[in-house]
C-alpha positions as CSV (number, residue, x, y, z in Angstrom):
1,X,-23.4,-12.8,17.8
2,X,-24.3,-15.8,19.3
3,X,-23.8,-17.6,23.0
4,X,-21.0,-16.1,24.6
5,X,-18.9,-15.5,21.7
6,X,-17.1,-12.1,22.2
7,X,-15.0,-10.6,19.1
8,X,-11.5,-9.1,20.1
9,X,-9.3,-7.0,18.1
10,X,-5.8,-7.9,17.4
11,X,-2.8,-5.7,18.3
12,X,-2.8,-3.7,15.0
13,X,-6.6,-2.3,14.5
14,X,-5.9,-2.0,10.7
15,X,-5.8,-5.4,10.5
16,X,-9.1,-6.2,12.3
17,X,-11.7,-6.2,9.2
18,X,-14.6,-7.9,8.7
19,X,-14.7,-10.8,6.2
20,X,-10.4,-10.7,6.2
21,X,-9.6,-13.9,8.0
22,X,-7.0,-14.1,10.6
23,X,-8.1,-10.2,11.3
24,X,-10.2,-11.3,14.7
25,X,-9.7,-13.1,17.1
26,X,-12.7,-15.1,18.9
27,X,-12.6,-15.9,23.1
28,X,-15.2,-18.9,23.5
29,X,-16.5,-19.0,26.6
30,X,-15.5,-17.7,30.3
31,X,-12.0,-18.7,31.1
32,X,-11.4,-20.1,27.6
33,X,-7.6,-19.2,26.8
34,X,-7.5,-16.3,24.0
35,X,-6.6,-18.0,20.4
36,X,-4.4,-15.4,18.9
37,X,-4.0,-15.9,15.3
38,X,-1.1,-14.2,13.7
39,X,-2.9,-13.2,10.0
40,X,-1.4,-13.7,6.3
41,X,-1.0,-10.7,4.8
42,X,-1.4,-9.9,1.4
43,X,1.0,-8.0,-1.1
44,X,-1.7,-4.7,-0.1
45,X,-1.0,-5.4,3.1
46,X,2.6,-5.5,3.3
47,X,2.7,-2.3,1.2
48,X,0.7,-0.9,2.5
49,X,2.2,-1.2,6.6
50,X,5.9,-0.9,4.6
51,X,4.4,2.3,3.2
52,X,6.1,1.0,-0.3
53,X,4.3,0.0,-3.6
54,X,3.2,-3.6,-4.4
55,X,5.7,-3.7,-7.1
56,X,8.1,-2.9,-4.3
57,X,7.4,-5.7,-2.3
58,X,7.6,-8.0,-5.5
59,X,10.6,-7.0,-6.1
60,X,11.8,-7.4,-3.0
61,X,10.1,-11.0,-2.4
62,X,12.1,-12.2,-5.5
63,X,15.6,-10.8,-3.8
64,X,14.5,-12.4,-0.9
65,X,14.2,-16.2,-2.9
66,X,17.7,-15.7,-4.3
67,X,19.2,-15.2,-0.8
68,X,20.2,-11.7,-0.7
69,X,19.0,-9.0,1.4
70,X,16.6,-10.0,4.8
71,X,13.1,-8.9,3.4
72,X,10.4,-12.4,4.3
73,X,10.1,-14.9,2.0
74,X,6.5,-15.4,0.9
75,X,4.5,-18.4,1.2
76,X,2.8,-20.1,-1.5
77,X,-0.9,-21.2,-0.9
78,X,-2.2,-22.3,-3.9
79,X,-1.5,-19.4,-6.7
80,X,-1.7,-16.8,-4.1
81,X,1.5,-15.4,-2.1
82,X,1.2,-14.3,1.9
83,X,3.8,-13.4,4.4
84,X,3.3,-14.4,8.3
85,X,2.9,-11.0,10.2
86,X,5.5,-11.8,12.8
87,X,8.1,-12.2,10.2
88,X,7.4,-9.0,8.1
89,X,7.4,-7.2,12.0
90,X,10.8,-9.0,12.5
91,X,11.9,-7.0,9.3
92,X,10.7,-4.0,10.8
93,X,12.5,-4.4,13.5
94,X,15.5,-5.0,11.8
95,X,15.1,-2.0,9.6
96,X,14.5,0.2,12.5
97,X,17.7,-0.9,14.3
98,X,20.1,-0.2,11.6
């Protein structure tokens, strides 16, 4: 490292990896305000925290672009697909409430 950078963790440890963007977050300097960044998750990583298959979460991201059920819509970059983590923990949330 160099300066005074110092690498924090996010909230969920699984998602802290090196080389996976939006997985750290960096503090620059003393009394610099923390820049949380709230990570893009691939279709491995929603499956993986849903504890579902990837075809699972396809077929559940196509669902969710007709309108029916309350899984997170995607969002395109490029030709790649991600979903925000605060809306796939919203889902969660929902699911565990039911």
């Amino acid at each position: 490292m160099t300066g005074n950078r110092q690498q924090t963790d996010l909230e969920s440890p699984w998602l802290a990896r090196p080389g996976r963007p939006g997985g750290v977050a960096w503090i620059e300097g003393e009394g610099a305000p923390v820049v949380a960044v709230q990570p893009l998750l691939t279709v491995a990583d929603v499956a993986k925290l849903l504890k579902i298959g990837q075809r699972t979460v396809w077929r559940l991201s196509s669902r969710a672009k007709a309108g029916e059920g309350r899984f997170p819509r995607g969002i395109r970059i490029g030709r790649a697909v991600r979903w925000r983590w605060q809306d796939v923990e919203k889902y969660l949330a929902q699911l565990a409430g039911k």
